[in-house]
NUDREN-779054 format. One record per residue (C-alpha): residue in three letters; x, y, z. Coordinates in steps of 0.05 Angstrom, whole numbers, plus 5000, padded with zeros to 4 digits. Last residue first. Example, Ala and Ser with C-alpha at 12.3 -4.5 7.8 and 13.67 -1.06 7.14 Angstrom:
! residues 2
SER527349795143 ALA524649105156 
! end
This chain:
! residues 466
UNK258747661906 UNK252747831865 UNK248048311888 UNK249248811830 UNK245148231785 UNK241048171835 UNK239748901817 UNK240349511867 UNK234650031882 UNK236350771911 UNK230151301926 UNK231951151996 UNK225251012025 UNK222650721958 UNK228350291950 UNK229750082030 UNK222449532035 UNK224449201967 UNK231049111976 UNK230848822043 UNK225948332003 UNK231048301951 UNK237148131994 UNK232747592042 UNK231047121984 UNK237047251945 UNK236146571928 UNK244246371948 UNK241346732019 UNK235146362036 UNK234446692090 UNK238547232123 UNK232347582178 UNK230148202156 UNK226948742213 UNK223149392198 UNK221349922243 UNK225349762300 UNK223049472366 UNK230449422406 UNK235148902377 UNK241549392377 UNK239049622448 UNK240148882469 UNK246748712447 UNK249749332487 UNK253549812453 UNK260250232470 UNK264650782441 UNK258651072406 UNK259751372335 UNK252851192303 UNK245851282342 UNK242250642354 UNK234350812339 UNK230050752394 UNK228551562394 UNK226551412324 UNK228552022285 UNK233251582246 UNK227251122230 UNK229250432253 UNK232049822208 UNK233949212236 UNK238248692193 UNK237848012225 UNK242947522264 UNK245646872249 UNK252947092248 UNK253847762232 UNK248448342253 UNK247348852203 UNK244049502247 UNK241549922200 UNK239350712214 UNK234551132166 UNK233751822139 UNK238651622079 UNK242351042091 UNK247051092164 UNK249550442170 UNK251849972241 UNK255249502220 UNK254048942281 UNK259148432302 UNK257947602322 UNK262947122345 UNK263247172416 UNK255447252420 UNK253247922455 UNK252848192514 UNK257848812502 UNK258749092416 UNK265549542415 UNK265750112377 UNK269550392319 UNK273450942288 UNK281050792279 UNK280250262227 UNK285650122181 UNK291549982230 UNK287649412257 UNK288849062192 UNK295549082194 UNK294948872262 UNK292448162263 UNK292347822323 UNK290048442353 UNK284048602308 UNK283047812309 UNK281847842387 UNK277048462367 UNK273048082318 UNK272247392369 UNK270247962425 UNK264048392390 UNK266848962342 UNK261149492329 UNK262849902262 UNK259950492247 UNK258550622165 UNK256151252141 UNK252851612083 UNK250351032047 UNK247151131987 UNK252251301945 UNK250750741886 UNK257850411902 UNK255050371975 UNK249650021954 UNK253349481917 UNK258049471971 UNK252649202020 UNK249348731983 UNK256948421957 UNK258448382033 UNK252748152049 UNK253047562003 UNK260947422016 UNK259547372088 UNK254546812087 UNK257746182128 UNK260846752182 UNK266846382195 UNK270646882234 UNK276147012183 UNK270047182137 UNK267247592180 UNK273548052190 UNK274648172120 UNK266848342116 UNK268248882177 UNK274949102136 UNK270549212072 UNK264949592101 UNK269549992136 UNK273150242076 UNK267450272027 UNK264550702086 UNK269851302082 UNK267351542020 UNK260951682070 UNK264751972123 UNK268452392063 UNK262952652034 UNK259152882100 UNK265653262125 UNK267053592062 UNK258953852069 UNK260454022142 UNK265954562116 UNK272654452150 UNK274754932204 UNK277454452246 UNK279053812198 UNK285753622227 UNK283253672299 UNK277953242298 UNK282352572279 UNK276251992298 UNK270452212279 UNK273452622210 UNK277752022197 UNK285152192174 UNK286252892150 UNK292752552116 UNK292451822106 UNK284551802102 UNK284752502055 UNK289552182003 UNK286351482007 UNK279351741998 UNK281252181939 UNK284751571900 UNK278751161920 UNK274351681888 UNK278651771832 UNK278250931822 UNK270051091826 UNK269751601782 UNK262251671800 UNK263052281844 UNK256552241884 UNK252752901882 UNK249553161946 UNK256853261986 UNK260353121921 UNK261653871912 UNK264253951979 UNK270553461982 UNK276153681933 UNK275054561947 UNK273554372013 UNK279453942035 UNK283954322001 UNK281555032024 UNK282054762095 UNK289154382092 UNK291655032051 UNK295755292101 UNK298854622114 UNK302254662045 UNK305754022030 UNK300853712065 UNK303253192124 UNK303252372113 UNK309652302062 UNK310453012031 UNK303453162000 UNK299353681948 UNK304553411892 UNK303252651901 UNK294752841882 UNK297453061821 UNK299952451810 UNK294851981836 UNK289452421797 UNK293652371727 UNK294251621749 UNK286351541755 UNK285551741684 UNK278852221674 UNK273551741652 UNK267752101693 UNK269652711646 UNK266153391672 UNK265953361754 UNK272852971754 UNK275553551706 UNK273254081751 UNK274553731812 UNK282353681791 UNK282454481759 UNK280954711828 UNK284354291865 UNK291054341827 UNK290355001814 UNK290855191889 UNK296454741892 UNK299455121832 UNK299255791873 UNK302855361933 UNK308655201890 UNK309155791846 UNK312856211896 UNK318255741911 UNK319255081950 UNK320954441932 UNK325454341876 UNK326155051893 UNK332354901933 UNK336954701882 UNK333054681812 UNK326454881780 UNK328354851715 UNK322554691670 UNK323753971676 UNK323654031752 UNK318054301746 UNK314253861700 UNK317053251741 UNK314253591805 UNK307253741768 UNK306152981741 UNK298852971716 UNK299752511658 UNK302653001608 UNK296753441579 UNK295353511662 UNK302753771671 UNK301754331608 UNK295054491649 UNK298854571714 UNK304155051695 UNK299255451653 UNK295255511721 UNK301955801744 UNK303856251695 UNK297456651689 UNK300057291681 UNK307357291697 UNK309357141628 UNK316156921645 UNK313756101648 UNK310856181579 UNK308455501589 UNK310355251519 UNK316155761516 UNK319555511585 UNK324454961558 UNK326855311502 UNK327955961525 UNK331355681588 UNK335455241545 UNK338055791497 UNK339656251560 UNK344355681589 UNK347655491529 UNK349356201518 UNK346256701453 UNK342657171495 UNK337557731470 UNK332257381474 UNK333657191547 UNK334757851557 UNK327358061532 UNK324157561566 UNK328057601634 UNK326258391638 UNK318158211623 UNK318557651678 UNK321758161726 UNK315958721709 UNK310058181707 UNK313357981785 UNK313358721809 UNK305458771782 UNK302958111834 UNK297157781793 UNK299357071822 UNK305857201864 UNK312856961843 UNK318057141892 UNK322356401886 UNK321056331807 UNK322857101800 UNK328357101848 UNK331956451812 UNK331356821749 UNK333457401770 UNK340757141798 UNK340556731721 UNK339057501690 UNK345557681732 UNK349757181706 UNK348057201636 UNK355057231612 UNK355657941557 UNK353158401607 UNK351059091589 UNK343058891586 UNK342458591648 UNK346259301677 UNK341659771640 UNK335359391671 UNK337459361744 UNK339460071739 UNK332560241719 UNK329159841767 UNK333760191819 UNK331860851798 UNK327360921819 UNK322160271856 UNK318859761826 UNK324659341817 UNK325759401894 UNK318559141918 UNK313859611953 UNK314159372000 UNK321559001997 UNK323358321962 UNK322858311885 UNK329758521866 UNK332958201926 UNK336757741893 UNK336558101823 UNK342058591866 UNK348358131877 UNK352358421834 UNK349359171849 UNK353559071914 UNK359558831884 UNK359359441835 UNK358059941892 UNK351560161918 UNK350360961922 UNK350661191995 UNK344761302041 UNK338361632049 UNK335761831979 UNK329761471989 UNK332460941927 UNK339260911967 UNK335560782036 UNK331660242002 UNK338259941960 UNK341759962034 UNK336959552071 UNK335959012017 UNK343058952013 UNK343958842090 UNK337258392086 UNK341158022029 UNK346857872070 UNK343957662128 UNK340557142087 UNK345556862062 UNK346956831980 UNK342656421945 UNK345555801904 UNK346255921827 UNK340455631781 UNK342155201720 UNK348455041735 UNK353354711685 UNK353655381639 UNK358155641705 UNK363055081702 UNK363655231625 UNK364955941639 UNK369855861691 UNK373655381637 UNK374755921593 UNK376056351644 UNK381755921661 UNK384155881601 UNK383756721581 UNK388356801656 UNK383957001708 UNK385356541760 UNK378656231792 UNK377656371870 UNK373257021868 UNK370356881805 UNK367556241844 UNK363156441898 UNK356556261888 UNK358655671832 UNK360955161874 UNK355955161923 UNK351754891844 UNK353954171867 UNK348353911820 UNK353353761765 UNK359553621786 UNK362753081749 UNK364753661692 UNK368953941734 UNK373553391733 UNK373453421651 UNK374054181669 UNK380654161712 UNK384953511674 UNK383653951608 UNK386254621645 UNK392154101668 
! end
């Protein structure tokens, strides 16, 4: 039957319930243990007691530390690493409960009460905090010490991060994740971050930190840096659409947006990985206000310009659905400019054929939130409207020119309207191209040539390729 038992128990693993309250149920008979002690070597990290519970315990260690209350009794001091770093100060700081603590993890022959520490450690941690350096230093030293399954694997598994060296631990959590590809969950869970602090614990949000810091770093130094290693790092700041830590949503969007406000990030699949992080979460700074409150105005100016690859390429989608003979050329003019970072924002102006296809077609409506709509006007044609330096461009589709006005120009269009009328989007500019002679680049180099010493930016034909 004891064979029947642990083969069964065996199909467990991951149901760690089991393990809370299981000397209380388990005969004691030397089989039986035997087989308690296997079923405990399955679970990494017990289960938490309730809360209620602990805030009784964490009540009564206090008043017994302040010589207020009763000594704790052996059932009491069994469930003591729970709450070892809770309290202000914390518990293991405080006499003589620390040096209880430490006399009773180094009595016991099952590490049952280091495992209990373990899990408070990992869920208390705090960079630089004093009480966790004391817990890690008391899990070292027993761990050491311990010769079970589960003690061997925790030594082995957490040496190359020293994950019980308080110090430090977490940005040593995110480099060893970097050497591997970026993947900070896998790492975790690999460490031994089990039942609940899959997902939450103290390290989490100290590692996000990291992980912007030590991300812009490395895109700032090596403009090869892998893509995937920023994907994946990138997965551990978010849980479907919402940050994982919305108390970081300012510091994250700074700390990954503000140095590129003056300095274009020329990692351009990082880039797009950036964009598409911030687009699906912050969403457009013109168009989702609220979720960048508080954000710096250089994050802002990075991102509305990142953020013009994506217009530009639904508003050339969109022309080429609507038979505009010469899309692909200023589309490929366009881009090539925007892939040099010289233009900071792109408006589009939807006249009624691009609008009908908007709602014929609404995947690709779901990608542009900020827009206007172009009145008196051609059925066919649409206007980008481009912010490029200290000018405005207005790119009409369908037969019609590129203006240009000085952005102090009180004639100049001004970006973010709701509404446009045909004719203030043809007023006197300073400088107006008409599309000729497009397969020549006729019209691409002579707009060319009149934007490069303005903008300090000049493309190629050879970049002006569709």
């Amino acid at each position: 039957m004891t064979g029947r038992f642990t083969k069964a128990i065996e199909g467990l693993k991951g149901c760690a319930a089991i393990a809370v309250d299981l000397p209380r149920h388990v005969i004691a008979d030397t089989q039986m243990s035997a087989v308690r002690e296997r079923l405990e070597n399955l679970f990494e990290l017990p289960v938490a007691p309730g809360e209620e519970e602990l805030r009784r315990l964490l009540r009564l260690f206090i008043a017994w530390c302040e010589k207020k209350g009763r000594a704790p009794s052996d059932d009491e001091w069994s469930l003591a690493p729970w709450i070892a770093l809770q309290g202000t100060p914390a518990l293991i700081t405080r006499e003589p409960f620390g040096r209880h603590l430490e006399e009773r993890l180094e009595l016991e022959r099952s590490p049952r009460l280091l495992r209990a520490l373990i899990y408070s450690y990992i869920r208390d941690y705090r960079p630089g905090n004093p009480e966790a350096a004391r817990a890690g230093d008391l899990i070292s030293r027993n761990l050491t010490r311990h010769t079970s399954p589960v003690a061997i694997r925790w030594r082995e598994r957490t040496s190359t991060v020293r994950l019980f060296e308080a110090v430090g631990a977490h940005r040593r959590i995110f480099t060893a994740a970097l050497n591997n590809g970026g993947n900070v969950k896998s790492l975790m869970r690999e460490l031994g971050f089990t039942t609940e602090l899959v997902t939450r614990s103290g390290f989490h949000q100290p590692v996000a930190e990291v992980v912007a810091t030590s991300l812009v770093a490395e895109l700032t130094r090596n403009p090869e840096f892998p893509v995937e290693a920023v994907q994946q790092a990138l997965s551990f700041l978010r849980m479907g659409s919402e940050l994982t830590f919305p108390g970081l949503r300012v510091q994250i969007a700074d700390t990954f947006l503000s140095p590129f406000a003056h300095k274009e990030l020329r990692n351009l699949p990082a880039r797009a990985a950036l964009m598409q992080f911030f687009d699906e979460i912050y969403g457009d700074p013109r168009s989702h206000k609220k979720q960048w409150v508080g954000v710096s105005q250089e994050a802002r100016k990075t991102i509305t310009r990142w953020l013009s690859r994506k217009a530009l390429d639904l508003f050339f989608d969109i022309l080429s659905a609507t038979a505009d003979p010469i899309w692909r050329w200023r589309r490929a003019f366009w881009l090539a400019l925007e892939r040099h970072g010289a233009i900071d924002e792109a408006w589009p102006v939807f006249g009624m054929e691009a609008r009908h296809f908007l709602v014929r077609h609404p995947e690709k409506k779901a990608k542009v939130v900020a827009s206007g709509r172009l009145q008196g006007a051609g059925r066919r044609q649409s206007v980008m409207l481009m912010r490029i330096g200290k000018f405005v461009v207005a790119e009409w589709s369908h037969a019609g020119s590129a203006r240009v006005w000085a952005e102090d120009d009180e004639r100049a269009p001004q970006l973010q309207e709701p509404y446009y009328s045909a004719q203030e989007l043809r007023e006197d500019c300073l400088y107006d191209q008409r599309h000729d002679s497009t397969m020549a680049y006729r019209w691409q180099r002579e707009l060319m040539d009149f934007l490069a010493p303005r903008i300090g930016v000049r493309v190629s034909v050879a970049e002006m390729r569709p």
